[in-house]
DRENDO-1510 file (C-alpha; in Angstrom, 1 decimal, always signed):
<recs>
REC; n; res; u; v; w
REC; 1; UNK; +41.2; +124.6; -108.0 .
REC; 2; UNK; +40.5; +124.4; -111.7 .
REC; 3; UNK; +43.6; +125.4; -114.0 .
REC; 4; UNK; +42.9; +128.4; -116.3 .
REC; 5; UNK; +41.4; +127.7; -119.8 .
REC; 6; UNK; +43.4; +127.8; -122.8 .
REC; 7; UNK; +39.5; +127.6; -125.0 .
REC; 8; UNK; +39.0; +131.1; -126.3 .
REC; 9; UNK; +35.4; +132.3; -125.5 .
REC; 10; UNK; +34.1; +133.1; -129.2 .
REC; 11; UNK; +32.3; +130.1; -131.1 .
REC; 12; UNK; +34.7; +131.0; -134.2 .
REC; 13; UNK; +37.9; +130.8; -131.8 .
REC; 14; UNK; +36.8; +127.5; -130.8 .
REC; 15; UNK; +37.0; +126.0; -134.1 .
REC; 16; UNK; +40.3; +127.5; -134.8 .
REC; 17; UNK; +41.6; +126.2; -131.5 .
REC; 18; UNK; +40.2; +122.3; -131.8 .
REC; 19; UNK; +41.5; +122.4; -135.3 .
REC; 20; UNK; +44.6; +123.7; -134.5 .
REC; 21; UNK; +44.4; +120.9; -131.4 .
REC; 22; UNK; +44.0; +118.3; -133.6 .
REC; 23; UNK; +46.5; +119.0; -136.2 .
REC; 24; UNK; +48.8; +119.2; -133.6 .
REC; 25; UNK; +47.9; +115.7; -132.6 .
REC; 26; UNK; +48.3; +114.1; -135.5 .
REC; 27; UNK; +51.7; +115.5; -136.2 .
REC; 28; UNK; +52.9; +113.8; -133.0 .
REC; 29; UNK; +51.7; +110.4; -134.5 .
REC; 30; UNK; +53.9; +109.6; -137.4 .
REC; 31; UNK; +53.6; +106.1; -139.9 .
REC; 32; UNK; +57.1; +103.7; -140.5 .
REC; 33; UNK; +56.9; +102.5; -143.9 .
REC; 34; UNK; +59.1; +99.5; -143.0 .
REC; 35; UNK; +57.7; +98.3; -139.7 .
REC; 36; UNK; +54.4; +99.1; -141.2 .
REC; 37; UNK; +52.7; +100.5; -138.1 .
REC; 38; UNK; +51.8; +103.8; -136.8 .
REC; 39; UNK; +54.4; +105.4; -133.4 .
REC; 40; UNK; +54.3; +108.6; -131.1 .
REC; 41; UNK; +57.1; +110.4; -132.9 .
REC; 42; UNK; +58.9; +112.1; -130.1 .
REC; 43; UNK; +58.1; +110.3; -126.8 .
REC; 44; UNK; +60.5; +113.1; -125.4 .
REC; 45; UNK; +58.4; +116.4; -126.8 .
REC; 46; UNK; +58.3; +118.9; -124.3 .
REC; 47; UNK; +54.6; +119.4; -125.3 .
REC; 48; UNK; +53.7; +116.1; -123.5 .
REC; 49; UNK; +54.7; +117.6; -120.3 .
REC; 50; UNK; +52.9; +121.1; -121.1 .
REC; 51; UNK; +49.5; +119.7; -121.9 .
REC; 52; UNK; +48.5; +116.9; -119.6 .
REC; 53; UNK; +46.9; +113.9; -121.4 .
REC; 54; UNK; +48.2; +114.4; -124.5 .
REC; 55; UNK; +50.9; +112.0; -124.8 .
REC; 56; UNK; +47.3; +109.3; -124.1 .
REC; 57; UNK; +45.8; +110.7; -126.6 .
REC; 58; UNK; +48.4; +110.4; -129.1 .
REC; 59; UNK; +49.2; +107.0; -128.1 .
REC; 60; UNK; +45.9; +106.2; -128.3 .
REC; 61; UNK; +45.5; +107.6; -131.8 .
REC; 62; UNK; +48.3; +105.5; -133.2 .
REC; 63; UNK; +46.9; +102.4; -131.5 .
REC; 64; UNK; +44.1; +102.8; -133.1 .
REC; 65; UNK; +45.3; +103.5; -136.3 .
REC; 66; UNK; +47.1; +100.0; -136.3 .
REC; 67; UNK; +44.4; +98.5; -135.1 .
REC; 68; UNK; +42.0; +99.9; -137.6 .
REC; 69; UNK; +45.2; +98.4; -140.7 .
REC; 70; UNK; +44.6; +95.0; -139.0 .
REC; 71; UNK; +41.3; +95.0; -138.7 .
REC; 72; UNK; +41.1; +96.0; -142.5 .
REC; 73; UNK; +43.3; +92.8; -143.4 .
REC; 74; UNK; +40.7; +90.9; -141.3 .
REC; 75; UNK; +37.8; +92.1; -143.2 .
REC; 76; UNK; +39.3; +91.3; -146.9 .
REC; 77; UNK; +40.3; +87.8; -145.7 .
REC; 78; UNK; +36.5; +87.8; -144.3 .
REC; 79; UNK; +35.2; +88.8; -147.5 .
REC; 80; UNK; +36.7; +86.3; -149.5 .
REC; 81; UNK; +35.3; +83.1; -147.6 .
REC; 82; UNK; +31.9; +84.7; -147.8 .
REC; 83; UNK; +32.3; +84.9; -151.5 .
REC; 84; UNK; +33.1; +81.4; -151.6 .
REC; 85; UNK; +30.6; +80.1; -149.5 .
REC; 86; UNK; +28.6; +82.2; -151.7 .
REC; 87; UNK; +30.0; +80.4; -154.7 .
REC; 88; UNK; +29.3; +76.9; -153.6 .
REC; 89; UNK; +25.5; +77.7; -153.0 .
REC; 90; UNK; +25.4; +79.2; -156.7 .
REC; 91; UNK; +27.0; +75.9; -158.0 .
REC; 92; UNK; +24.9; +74.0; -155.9 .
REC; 93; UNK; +21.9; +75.9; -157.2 .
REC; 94; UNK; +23.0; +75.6; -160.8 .
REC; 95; UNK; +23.7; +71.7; -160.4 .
REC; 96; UNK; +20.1; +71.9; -159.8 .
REC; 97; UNK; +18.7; +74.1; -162.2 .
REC; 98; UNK; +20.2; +71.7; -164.6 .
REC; 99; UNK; +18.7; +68.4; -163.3 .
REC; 100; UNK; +15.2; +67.5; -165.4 .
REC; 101; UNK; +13.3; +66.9; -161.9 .
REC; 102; UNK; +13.1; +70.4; -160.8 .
REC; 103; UNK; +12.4; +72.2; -164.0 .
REC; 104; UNK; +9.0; +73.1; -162.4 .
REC; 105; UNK; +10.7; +75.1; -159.7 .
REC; 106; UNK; +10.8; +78.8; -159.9 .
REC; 107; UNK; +14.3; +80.4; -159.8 .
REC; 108; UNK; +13.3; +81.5; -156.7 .
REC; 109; UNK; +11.8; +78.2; -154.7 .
REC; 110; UNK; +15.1; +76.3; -155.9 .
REC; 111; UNK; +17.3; +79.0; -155.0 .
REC; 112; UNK; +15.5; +79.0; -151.3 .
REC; 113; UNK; +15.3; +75.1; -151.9 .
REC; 114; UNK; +18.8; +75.1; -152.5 .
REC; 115; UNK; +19.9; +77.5; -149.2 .
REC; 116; UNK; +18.1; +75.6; -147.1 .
REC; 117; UNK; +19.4; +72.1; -147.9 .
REC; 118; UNK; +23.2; +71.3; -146.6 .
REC; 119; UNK; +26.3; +72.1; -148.5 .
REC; 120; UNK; +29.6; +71.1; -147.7 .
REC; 121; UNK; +31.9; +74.0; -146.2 .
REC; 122; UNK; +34.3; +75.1; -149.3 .
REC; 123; UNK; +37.1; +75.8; -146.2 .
REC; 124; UNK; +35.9; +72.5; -144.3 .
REC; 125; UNK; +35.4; +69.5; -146.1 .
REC; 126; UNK; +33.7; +68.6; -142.8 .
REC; 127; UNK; +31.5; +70.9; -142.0 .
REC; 128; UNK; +28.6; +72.1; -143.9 .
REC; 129; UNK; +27.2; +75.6; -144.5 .
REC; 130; UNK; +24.3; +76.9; -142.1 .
REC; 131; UNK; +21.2; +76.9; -144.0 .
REC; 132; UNK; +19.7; +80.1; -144.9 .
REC; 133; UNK; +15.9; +82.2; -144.7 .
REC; 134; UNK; +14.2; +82.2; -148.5 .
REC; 135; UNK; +15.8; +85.7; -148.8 .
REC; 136; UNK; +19.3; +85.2; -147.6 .
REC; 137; UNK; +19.3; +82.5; -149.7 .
REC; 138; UNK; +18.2; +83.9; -152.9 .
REC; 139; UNK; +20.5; +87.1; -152.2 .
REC; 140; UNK; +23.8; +84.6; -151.6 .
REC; 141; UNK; +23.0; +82.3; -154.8 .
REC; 142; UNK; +22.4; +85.3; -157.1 .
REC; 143; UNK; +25.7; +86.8; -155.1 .
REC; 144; UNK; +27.2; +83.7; -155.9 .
REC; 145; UNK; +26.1; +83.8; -159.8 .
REC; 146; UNK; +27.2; +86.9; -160.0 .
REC; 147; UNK; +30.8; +86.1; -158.7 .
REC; 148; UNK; +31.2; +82.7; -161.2 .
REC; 149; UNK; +29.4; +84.9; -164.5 .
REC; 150; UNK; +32.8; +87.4; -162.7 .
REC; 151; UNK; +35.4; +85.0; -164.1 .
REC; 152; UNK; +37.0; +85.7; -160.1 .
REC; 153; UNK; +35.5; +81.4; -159.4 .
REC; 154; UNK; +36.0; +79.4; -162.5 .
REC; 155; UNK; +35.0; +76.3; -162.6 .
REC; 156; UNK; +37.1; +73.6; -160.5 .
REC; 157; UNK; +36.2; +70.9; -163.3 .
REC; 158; UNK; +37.1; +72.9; -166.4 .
REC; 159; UNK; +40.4; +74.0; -164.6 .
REC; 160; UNK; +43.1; +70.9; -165.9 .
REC; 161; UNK; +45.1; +69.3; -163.2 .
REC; 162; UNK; +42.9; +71.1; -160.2 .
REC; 163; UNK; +40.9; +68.4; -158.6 .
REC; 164; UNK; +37.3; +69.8; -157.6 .
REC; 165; UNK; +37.4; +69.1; -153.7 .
REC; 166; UNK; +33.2; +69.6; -153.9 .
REC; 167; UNK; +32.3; +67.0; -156.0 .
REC; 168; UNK; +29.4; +66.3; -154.3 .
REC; 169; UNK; +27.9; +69.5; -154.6 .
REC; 170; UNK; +28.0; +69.9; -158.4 .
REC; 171; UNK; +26.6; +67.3; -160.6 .
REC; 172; UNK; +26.5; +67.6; -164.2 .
</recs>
């Protein structure tokens, strides 16, 4: 036996209704500013035990809510060992553009040159970066150049008292 339908039957009631549905969930999910996460908030509502599912669905939505925050977190800290891998390559690359034998090189063929030949791991002394395809090279080094010419990745050597841990990679 199928319990009676709370859905009006007009399209424009429909709206109204899953809005109102909706708003109604997320009022029952509320955010705590000190514990920094998202909570149900009113485990006891008497519309939990009115409208079957719903206290799911709410818990669901505030689990995903923290997980979405944490996952955020992830992807910045993500971000920023990309940009230094991308870094490295660019200072590798520019060690090179600087040395007299490959002044015949193209930009390009050094920067794919450069992708494809190892660098050491700027978070792994080591390990060394995976090498890259001509165009995921040129896209990280010019990334990379893009991020030093930034003033965000000084120079280790012109920084006093910071030792450069990647000597090998940049010769002047």
């Amino acid at each position: 036996m199928r319990s009676p339908s709370i859905v009006p039957d007009a399209p424009g009631d429909i709206v109204s209704a899953l809005n109102t549905a909706l708003a109604t969930i997320r009022d029952l999910v509320v955010y705590d500013d000190e514990l920094q996460r998202w909570f149900v908030a009113d485990e006891d509502d008497p519309l939990f035990a009115s409208v079957p599912g719903l206290r799911g669905a709410v818990r669901s939505l505030a689990a995903s809510a923290n997980q979405s925050k944490t996952q955020g977190a992830r992807s910045r800290d993500r971000r920023g060992r990309y940009d230094r891998r991308k870094v490295t390559r660019a200072r590798a690359y520019l060690a090179r553009r600087r040395d007299p034998t490959f002044a015949e090189d193209s930009d390009s063929d050094l920067k794919m040159r450069c992708g494809q030949r190892l660098v050491r791991d700027p978070a792994d002394a080591d390990k060394y970066l995976p090498t890259l395809q001509r165009s995921q090279a040129i896209r990280a080094i010019d990334e990379g150049l893009a991020l030093i010419a930034s003033g965000r990745f000084a120079l280790e050597s012109a920084l006093p008292g910071i030792s450069d841990k990647n000597r090998e990679t940049i010769q002047f």
